[in-house]
C-alpha positions as CSV (number, residue, x, y, z in Angstrom):
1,X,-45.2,-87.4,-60.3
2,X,-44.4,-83.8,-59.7
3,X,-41.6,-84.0,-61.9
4,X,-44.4,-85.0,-64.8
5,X,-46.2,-81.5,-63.9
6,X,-42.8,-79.7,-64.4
7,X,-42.0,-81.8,-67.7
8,X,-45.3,-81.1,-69.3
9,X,-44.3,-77.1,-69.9
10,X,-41.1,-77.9,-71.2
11,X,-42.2,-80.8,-73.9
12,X,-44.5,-78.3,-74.9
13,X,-42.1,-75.4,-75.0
14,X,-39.7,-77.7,-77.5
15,X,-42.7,-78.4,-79.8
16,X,-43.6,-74.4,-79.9
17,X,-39.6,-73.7,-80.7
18,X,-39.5,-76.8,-83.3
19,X,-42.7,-75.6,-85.4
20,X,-43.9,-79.1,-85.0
21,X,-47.6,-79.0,-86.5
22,X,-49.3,-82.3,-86.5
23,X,-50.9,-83.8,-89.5
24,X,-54.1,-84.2,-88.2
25,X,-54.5,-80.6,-87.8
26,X,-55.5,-79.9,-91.2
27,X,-58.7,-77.3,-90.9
28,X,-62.3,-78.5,-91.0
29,X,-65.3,-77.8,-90.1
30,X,-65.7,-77.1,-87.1
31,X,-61.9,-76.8,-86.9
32,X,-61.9,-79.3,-83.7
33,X,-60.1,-82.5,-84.5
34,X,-58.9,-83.4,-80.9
35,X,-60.7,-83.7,-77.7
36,X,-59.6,-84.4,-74.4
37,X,-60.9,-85.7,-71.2
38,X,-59.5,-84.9,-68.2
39,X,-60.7,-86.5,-65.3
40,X,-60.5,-86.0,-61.1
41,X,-62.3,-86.9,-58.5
42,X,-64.8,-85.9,-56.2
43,X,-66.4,-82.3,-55.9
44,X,-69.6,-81.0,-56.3
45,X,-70.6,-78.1,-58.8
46,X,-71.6,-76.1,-55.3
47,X,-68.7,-77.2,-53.2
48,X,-66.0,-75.2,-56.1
49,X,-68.2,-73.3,-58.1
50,X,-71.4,-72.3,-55.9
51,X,-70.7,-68.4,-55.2
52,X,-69.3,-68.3,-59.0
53,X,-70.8,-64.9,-60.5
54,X,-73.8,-65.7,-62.5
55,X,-73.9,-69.4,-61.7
56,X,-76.7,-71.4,-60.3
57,X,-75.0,-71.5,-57.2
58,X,-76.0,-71.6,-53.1
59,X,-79.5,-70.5,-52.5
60,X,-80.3,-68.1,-50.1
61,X,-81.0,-69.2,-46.7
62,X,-79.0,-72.9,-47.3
63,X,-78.7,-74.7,-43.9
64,X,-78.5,-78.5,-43.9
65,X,-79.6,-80.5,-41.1
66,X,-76.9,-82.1,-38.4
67,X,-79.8,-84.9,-38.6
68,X,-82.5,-84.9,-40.6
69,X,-85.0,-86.6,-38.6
70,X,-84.4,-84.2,-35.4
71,X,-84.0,-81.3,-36.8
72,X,-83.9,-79.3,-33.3
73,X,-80.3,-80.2,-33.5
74,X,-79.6,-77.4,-35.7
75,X,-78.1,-77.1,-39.3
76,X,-74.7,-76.0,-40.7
77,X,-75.2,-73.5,-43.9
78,X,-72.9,-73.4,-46.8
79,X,-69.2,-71.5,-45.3
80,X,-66.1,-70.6,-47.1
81,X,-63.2,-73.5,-46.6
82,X,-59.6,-72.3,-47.2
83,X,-58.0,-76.0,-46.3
84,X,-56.0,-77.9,-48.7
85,X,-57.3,-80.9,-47.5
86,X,-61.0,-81.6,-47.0
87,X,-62.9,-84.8,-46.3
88,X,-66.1,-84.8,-48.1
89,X,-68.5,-87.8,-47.5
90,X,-69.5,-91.2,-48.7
91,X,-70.3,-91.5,-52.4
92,X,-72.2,-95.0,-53.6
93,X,-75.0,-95.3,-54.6
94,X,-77.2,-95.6,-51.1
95,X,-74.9,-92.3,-49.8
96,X,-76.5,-90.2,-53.8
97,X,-79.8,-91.5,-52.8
98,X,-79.6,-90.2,-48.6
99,X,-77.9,-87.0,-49.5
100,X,-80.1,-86.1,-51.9
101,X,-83.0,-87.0,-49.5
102,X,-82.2,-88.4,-46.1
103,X,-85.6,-88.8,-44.8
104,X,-88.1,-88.9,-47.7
105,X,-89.2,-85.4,-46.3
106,X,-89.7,-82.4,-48.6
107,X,-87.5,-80.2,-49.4
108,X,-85.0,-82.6,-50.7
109,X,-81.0,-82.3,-49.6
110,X,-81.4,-82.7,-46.0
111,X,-78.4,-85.6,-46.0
112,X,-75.2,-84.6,-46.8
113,X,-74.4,-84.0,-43.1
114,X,-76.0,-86.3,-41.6
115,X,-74.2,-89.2,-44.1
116,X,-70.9,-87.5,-43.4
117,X,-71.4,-87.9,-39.6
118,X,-72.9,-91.4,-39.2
119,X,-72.2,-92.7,-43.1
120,X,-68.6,-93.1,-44.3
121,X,-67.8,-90.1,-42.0
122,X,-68.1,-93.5,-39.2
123,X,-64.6,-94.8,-40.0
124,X,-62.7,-92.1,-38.4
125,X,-64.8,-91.3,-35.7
126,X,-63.3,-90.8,-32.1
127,X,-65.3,-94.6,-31.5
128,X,-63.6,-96.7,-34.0
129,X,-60.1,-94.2,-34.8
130,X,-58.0,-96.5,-32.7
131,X,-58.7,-99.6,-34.6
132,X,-58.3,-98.0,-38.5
133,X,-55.5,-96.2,-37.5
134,X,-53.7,-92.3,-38.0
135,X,-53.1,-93.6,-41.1
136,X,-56.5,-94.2,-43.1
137,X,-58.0,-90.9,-41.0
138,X,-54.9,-88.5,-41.2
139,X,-55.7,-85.0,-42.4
140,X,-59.5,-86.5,-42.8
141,X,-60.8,-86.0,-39.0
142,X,-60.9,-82.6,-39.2
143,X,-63.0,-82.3,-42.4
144,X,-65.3,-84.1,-40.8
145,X,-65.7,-82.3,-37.4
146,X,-65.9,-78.7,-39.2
147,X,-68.7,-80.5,-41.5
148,X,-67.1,-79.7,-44.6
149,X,-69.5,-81.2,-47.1
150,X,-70.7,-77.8,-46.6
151,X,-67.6,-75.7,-47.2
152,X,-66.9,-74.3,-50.7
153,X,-63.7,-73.0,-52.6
154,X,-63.1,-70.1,-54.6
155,X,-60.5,-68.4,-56.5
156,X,-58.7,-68.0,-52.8
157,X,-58.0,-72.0,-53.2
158,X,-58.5,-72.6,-57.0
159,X,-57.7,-69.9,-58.8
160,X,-56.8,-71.4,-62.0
161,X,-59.9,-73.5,-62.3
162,X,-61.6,-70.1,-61.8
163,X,-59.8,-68.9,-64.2
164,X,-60.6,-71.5,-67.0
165,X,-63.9,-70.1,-65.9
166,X,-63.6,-66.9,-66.6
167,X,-62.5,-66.7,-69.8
168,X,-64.1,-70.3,-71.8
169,X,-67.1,-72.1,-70.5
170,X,-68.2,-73.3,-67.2
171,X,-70.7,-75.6,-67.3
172,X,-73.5,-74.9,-63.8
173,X,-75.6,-78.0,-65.0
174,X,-73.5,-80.9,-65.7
175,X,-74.3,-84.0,-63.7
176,X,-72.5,-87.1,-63.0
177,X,-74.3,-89.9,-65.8
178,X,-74.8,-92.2,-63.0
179,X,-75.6,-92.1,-59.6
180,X,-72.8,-93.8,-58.2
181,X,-68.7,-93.7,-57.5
182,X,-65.5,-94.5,-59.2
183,X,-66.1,-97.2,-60.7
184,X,-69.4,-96.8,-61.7
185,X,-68.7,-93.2,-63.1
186,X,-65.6,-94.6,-65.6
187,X,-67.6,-97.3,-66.8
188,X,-70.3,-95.1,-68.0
189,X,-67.9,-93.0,-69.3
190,X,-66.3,-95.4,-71.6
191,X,-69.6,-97.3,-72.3
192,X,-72.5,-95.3,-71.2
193,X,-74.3,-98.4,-69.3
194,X,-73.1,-99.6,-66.0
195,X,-73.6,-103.6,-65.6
196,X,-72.8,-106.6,-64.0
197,X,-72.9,-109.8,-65.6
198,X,-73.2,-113.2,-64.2
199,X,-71.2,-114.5,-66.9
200,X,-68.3,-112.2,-67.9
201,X,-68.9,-113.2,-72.0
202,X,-72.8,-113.3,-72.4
203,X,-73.5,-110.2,-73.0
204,X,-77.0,-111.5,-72.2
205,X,-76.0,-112.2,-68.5
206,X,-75.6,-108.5,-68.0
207,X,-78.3,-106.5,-65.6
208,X,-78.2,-102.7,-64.9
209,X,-76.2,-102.3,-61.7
210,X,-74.8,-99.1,-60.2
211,X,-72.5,-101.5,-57.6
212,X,-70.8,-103.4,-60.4
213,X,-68.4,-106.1,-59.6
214,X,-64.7,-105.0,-59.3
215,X,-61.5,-107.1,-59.6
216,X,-58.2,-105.5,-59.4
217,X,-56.3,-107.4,-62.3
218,X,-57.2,-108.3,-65.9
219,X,-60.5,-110.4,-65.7
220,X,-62.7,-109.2,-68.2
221,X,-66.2,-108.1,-66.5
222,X,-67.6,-106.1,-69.2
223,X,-68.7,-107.7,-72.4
224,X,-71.2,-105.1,-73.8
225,X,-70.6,-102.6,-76.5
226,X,-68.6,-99.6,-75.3
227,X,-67.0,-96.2,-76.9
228,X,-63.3,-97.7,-77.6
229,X,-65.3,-100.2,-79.8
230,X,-67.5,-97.6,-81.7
231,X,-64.4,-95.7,-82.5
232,X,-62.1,-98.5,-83.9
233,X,-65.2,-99.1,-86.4
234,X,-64.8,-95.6,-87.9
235,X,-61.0,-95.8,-87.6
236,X,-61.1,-93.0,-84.6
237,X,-58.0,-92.6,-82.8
238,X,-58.1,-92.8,-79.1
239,X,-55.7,-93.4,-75.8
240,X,-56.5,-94.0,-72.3
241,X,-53.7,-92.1,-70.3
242,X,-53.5,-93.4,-66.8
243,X,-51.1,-92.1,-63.9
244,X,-49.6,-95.1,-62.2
245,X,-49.4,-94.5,-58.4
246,X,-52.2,-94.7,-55.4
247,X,-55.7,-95.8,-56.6
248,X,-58.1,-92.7,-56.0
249,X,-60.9,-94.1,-54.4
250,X,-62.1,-97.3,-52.1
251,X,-63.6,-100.7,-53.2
252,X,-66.7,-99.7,-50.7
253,X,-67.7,-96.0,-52.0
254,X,-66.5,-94.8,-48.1
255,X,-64.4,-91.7,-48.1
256,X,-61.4,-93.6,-46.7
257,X,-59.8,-97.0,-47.3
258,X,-56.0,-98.1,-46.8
259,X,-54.4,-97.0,-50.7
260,X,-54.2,-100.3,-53.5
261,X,-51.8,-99.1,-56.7
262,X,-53.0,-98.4,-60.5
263,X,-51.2,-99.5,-63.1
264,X,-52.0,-99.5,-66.5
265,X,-53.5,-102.3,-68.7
266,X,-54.7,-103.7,-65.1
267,X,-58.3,-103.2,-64.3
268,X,-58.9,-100.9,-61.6
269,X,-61.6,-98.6,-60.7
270,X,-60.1,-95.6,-62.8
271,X,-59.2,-97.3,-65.7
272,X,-61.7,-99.2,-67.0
273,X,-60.0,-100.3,-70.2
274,X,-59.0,-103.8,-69.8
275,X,-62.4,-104.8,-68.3
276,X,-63.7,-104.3,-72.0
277,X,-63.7,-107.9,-74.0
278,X,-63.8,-106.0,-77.1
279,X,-60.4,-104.9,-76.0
280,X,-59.0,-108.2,-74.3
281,X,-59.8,-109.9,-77.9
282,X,-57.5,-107.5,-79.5
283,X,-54.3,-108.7,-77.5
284,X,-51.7,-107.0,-74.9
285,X,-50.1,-104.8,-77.7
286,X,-53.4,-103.4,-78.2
287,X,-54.1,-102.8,-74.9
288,X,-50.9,-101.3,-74.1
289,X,-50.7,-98.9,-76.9
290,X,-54.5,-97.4,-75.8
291,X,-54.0,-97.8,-72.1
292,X,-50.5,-95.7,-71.6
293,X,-49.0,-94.1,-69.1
294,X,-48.8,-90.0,-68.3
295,X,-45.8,-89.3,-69.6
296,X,-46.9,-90.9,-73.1
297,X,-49.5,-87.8,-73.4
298,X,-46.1,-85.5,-73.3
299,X,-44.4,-87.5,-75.6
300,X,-47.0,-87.7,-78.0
301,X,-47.8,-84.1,-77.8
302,X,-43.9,-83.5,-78.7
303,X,-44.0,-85.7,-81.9
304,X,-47.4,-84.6,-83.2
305,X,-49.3,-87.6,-82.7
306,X,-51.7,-87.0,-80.0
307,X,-54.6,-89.1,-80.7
308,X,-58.2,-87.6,-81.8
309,X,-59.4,-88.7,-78.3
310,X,-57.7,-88.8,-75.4
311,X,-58.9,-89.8,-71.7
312,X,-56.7,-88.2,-68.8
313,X,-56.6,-89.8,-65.4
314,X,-54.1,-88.7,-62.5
315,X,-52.7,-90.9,-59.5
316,X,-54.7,-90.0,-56.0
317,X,-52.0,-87.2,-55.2
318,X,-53.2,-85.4,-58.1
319,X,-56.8,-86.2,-58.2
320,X,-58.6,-83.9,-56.3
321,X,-60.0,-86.8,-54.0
322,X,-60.2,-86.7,-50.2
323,X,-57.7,-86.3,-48.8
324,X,-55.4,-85.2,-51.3
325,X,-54.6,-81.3,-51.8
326,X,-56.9,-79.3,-54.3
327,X,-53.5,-77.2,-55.3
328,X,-51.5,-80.6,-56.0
329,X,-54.7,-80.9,-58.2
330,X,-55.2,-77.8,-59.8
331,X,-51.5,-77.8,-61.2
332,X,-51.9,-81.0,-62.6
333,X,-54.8,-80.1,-64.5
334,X,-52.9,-76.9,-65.3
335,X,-49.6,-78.5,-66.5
336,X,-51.4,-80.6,-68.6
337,X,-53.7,-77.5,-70.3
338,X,-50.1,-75.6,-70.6
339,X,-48.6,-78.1,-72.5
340,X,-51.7,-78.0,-75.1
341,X,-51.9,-74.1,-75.3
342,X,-48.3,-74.4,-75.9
343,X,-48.0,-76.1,-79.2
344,X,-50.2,-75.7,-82.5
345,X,-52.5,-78.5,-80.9
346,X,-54.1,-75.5,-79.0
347,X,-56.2,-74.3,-82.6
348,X,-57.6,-77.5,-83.1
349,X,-58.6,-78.9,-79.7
350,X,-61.1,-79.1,-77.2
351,X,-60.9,-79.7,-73.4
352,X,-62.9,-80.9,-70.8
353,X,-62.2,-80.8,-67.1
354,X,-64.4,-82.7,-65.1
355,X,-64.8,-84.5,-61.8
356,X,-66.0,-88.1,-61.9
357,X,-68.2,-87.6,-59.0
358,X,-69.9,-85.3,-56.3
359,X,-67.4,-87.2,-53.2
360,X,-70.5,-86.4,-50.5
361,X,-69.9,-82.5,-51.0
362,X,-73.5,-80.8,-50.7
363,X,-75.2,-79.8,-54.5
364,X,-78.6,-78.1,-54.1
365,X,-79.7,-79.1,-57.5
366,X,-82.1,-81.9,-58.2
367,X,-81.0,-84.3,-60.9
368,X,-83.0,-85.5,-63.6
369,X,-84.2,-89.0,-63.3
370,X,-83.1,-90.9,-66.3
371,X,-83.1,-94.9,-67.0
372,X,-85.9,-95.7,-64.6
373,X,-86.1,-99.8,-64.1
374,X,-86.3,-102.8,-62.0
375,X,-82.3,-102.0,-60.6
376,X,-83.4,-98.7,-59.0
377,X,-82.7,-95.1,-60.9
378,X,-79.2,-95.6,-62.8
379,X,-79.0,-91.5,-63.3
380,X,-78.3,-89.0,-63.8
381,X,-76.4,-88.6,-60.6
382,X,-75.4,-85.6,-58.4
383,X,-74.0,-82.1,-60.2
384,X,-70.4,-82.0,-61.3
385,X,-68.3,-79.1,-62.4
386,X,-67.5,-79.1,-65.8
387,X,-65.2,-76.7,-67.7
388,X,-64.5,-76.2,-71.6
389,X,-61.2,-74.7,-72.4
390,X,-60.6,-74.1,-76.3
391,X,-59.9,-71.5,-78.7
392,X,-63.5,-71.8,-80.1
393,X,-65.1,-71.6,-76.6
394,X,-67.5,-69.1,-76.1
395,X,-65.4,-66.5,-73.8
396,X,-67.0,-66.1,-70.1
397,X,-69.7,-68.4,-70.9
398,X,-71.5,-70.2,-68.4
399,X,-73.9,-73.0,-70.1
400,X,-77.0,-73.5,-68.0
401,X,-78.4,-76.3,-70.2
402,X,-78.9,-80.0,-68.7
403,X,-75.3,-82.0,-69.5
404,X,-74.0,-85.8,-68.5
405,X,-70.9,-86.8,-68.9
406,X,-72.5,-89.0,-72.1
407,X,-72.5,-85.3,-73.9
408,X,-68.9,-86.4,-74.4
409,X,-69.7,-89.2,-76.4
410,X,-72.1,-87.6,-78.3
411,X,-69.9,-84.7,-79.5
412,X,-67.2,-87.1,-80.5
413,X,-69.9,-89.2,-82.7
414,X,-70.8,-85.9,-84.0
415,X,-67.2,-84.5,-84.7
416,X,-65.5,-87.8,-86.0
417,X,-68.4,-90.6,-86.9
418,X,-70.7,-89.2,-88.7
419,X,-73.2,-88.6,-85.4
420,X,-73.3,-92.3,-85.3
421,X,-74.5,-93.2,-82.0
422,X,-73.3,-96.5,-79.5
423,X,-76.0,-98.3,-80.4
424,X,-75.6,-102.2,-79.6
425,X,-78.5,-103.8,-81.8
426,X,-77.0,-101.4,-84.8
427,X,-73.4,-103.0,-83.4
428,X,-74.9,-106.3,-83.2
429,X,-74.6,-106.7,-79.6
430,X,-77.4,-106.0,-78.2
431,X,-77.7,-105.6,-74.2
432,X,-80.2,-104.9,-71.5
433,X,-79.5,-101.3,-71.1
434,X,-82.8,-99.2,-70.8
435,X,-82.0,-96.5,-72.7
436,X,-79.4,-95.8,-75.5
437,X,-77.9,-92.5,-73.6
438,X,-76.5,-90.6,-76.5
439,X,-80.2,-90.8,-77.9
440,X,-81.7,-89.0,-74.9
441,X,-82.8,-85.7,-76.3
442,X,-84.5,-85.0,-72.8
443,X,-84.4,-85.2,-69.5
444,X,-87.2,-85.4,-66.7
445,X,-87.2,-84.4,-63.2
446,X,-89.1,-84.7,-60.3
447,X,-92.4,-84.0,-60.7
448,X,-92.6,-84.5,-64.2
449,X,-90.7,-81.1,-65.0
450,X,-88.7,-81.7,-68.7
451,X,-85.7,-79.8,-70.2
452,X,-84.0,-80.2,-73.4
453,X,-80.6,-82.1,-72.9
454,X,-78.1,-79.9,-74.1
455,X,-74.9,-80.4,-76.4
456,X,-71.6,-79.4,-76.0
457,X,-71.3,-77.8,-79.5
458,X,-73.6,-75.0,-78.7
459,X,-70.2,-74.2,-76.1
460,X,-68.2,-73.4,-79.2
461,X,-68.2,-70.0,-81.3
462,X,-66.2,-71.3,-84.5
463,X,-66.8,-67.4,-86.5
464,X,-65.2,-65.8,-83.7
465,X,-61.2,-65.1,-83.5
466,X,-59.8,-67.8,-82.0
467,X,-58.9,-67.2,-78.3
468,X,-55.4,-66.8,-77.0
469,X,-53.6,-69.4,-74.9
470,X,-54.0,-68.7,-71.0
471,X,-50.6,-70.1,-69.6
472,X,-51.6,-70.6,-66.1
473,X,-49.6,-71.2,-63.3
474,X,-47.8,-74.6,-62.3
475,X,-45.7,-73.8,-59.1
476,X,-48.2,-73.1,-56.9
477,X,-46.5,-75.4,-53.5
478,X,-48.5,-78.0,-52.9
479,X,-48.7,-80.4,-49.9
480,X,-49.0,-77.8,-47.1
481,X,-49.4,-78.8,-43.9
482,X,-48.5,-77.9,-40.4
483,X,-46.8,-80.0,-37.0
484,X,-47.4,-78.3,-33.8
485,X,-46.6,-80.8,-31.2
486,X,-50.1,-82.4,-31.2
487,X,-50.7,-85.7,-29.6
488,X,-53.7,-86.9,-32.3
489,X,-51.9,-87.8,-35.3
490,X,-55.5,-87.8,-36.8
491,X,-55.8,-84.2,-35.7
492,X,-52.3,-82.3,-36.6
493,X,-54.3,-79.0,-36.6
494,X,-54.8,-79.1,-32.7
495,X,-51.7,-77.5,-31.7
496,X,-49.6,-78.2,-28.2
497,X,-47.5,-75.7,-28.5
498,X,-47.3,-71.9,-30.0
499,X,-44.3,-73.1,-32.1
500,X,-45.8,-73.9,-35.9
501,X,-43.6,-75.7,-38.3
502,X,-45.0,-75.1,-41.4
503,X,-43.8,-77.7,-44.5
504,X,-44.5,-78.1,-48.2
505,X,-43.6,-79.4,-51.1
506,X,-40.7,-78.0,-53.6
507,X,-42.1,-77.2,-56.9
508,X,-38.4,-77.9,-58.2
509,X,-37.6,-80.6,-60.5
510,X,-35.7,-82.3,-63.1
511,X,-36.7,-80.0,-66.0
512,X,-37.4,-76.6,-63.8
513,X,-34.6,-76.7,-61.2
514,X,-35.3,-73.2,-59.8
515,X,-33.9,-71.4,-57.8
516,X,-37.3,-70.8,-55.7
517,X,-38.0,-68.7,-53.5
518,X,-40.7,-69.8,-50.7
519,X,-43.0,-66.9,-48.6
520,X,-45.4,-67.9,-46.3
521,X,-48.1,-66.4,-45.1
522,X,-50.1,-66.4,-41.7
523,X,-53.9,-65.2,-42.0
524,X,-52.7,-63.8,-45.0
525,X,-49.6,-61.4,-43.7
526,X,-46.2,-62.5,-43.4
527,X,-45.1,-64.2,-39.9
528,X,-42.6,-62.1,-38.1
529,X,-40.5,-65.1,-37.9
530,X,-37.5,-64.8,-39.7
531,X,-37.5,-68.4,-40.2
532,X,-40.5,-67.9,-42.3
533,X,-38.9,-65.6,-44.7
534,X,-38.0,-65.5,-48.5
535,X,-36.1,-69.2,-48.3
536,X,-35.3,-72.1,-50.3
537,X,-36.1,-74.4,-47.7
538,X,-39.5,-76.2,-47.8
539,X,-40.4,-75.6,-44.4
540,X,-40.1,-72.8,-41.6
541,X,-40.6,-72.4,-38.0
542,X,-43.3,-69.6,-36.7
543,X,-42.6,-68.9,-33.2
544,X,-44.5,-67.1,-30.6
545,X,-48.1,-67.4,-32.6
546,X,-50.3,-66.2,-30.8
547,X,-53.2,-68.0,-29.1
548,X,-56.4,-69.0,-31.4
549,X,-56.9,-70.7,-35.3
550,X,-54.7,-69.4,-37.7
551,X,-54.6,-70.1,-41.2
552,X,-51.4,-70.8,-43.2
553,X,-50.7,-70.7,-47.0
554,X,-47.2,-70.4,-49.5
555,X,-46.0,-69.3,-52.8
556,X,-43.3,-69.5,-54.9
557,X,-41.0,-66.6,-56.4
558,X,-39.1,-67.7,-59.1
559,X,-35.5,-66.4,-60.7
560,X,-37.6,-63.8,-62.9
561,X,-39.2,-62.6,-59.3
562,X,-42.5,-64.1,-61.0
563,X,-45.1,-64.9,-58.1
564,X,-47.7,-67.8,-58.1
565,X,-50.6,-67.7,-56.4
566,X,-51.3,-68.7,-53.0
567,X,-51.6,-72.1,-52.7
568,X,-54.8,-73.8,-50.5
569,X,-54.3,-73.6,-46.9
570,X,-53.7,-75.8,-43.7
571,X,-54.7,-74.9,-39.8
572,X,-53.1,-74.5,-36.8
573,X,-55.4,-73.8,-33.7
574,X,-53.0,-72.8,-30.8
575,X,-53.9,-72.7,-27.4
């Protein structure tokens, strides 16, 4: 998979060199004719973006409770978290409705530790460890001992995503549609209702449902109207890319569960797709051509014919989810922005980078309550952060208006159908959902507070020049990590020994074979070790560290002596 990172820079590259301009760039207005989705996993608006300049980030004097109902047990406020890895909470439905309010008490958010600790956080406690096993809990422990619901990133550990930010839009009030995981989230995504049905095709069998029933495999589960459907009717083009690997999240919303594959034209809880019976009537060609692999977004990119809508989701290793790396993340997203801004697709072509959920990570905003029934509140769920990177985007803008991921849906109805909206009577299909989402024109909160749902065409400028490409870095080493002779396989962090062997992985590959150069860096200086050195090698050897926690991160030199950044960090506490 890291090999597709590498690849996406140089399809691009050979499109830029061949002059390759697709047909379906021909200028309109607004001069937008592709939009893409790109989809990870699991982090709150607060726990990436909450000490962003100008943001509605961390209030002052933030400090959540280690348990809400005794709260002389102290509280653990918001604190900067340079690991790679992190282990955020549990993220169904129940785990949205405790972190948001654990006890019923006022002021809300008094849960995310406490759900983290006793919740999912359960699974690889020091009690029942032995019996999941190193392998479920590994790298995931630690997160949970330091309470890192309540840790946030910043251009230190992202930079790139804070750079997307910097110059095009970051959205500080996008919330998840739902409240709710994976599953729930991709569903909504695709069809803006979330469902289960006690017959897979009556449509009139299908009840709100924010746990809906999963089957890896093809059974059809979803018989109502959805997006793919709308946009066949006004011959919209559209694909579903899908990285094949690990599955990013767990049938049971917990943080941690032994891995299950992805594959596409299966049903699984990231790719939605096949569940669709408006897509299982069409036939396995159909399916297969909409529901592609990765690499297909690269090869279509390199014969100009990228679809008008394209939906981007990675493998776990790439996703952003607990407890893979958020630098293995971030250059994902980046190689797949690079190969855009590399090719004339970059004037026409707007992208959003979002993350399906909140993964337990703390938010301090209140979501509006939206779809209010007999099945309990269906959203909108916990904040997201949400970027816009295009050539029309407003440059530095930070949109404070209310967003769902639904706003997708409507700008696409608005840019290539006319504003027709996913209506299922006007389909002739009509369904039990409570509200027609890409209707909503407001949204109320909590105590009966409204705001004005926003739309993401107020993010684009369309009279200004359009921006230049940001080529980003992609060889920032991911997969840090560090063995120090510890006993606790769960725990590699707790050192044995004041010899650290520090290890990544090569940023090397088939279509970028170096040479690299590798420097590492102990609490931000070079080790004296000479084994830790300018090297090619993807590990080194600090000796002699001295006692206490040190933090380790690498970059990569390349033949041009071009630096990336730092990459994310991993611990070693030596006694």
């Amino acid at each position: 998979m890291h090999g597709f990172r590498i690849a996406a820079l140089t399809a691009a590259s050979l499109v830029a060199s061949r002059g390759l301009v697709p047909s379906a760039l021909a200028r309109s207005a607004p001069p937008i004719t592709h939009v893409i989705m790109i989809m990870e996993e699991n982090r709150s608006f607060d726990h990436y973006f909450g000490t962003y300049p100008g943001a509605n980030g961390y209030p002052n004097g933030t400090c959540v409770p280690l348990d809400p109902t005794n709260p002389q047990k102290g509280c653990v406020a918001p604190f900067h978290d340079p690991h790679d890895v992190s282990a955020g909470g549990p993220h169904g439905n129940n785990s949205a409705v405790s972190d948001i309010d654990g006890t019923g008490a006022n002021p809300p958010f008094d849960g995310f530790v406490y759900q983290q600790s006793t919740g999912g956080g359960t699974l690889c406690s020091e009690r029942v460890l032995p019996v999941h096993g190193p392998k479920t809990c590994k790298g995931v422990y630690p997160g949970i001992l330091r309470h890192d619901v309540m840790g946030y990133h910043d251009a230190g550990e992202i930079p790139n995503y804070w750079a997307y930010a910097q110059h095009f839009v970051l959205q500080d009030e996008l919330f998840e549609s739902v409240r709710g995981a994976s599953a729930a989230a991709h569903i909504d995504l695709t069809s803006e209702w979330v469902a289960t049905c006690t017959s897979p095709t009556k449509v009139s069998t299908c009840t709100t449902s924010l746990n809906p029933k999963h089957v890896t495999g093809t059974n059809v589960l979803y018989p109502w109207v959805n997006l793919f459907q709308l946009m066949d009717l006004h011959g919209v083009s559209w694909k579903y890319y899908l990285g094949t690997g690990e599955e990013p999240d767990c049938a049971d919303d917990e943080m941690t569960c032994e891995p299950a594959l992805q594959a596409n034209g299966i049903l699984s809880f990231w790719t939605p797709t096949p569940g669709y019976a408006s897509v299982e009537a069409q036939g396995p060609a159909y399916l297969a051509a909409h529901n592609p692999q990765m690499d297909q977004f690269l090869v279509d990119i390199k014969n100009g014919t990228l679809p008008q809508v394209s939906w981007i989701v990675p493998p776990f290793d790439y996703s952003d989810h607990p407890a893979a790396g958020v630098t293995a993340g971030m250059d994902f997203v980046t190689s797949l922005v690079n190969a855009v801004m590399q090719t004339p697709y970059w004037q026409n072509t707007a992208i959003f980078i979002s993350w399906d959920d909140w993964g337990g990570f703390y938010d301090h905003v209140l979501p509006p309550t939206i779809d209010n029934n007999k099945a309990g509140v269906q959203g909108y769920g916990l904040r997201v952060p949400g970027l816009l990177v295009s050539a029309w985007a407003k440059p530095g803008y930070i949109d404070h208006n209310v967003l769902s991921f639904n706003a997708y849906a409507v700008l696409i109805e608005d840019l290539f159908m006319g504003s027709t909206r996913l209506d299922p009577v006007a389909m002739g299909e009509p369904d039990k959902r409570p509200t027609v989402r890409d209707k909503l024109t407001k949204a109320t909160f909590p105590g009966g507070t409204t705001k004005p749902i926003g739309k993401l065409i107020d993010e684009f400028d369309f009279k200004q020049t359009p921006l230049p490409p940001l080529v980003l870095s992609t060889h920032v080493p991911p997969g840090i990590q560090v063995s120090c002779g510890t006993t606790n396989a769960s725990y590699p962090e707790n050192c044995t020994t004041n010899k650290v062997t520090v290890s990544w992985n090569s940023v090397s590959g088939t279509y970028i074979p170096g040479p690299f150069t590798y420097h590492v860096l102990r609490d931000g200086a070079a080790p004296s070790s000479k084994a830790c050195k300018s090297t090619t090698k993807v590990k080194c050897t600090d000796t002699a560290v001295p006692s206490g926690v040190h933090y380790y991160t690498v970059y990569s030199v390349d033949s041009n002596n071009v630096a990336s950044p730092a990459s994310a960090a991993t611990e070693a506490d030596v006694p």
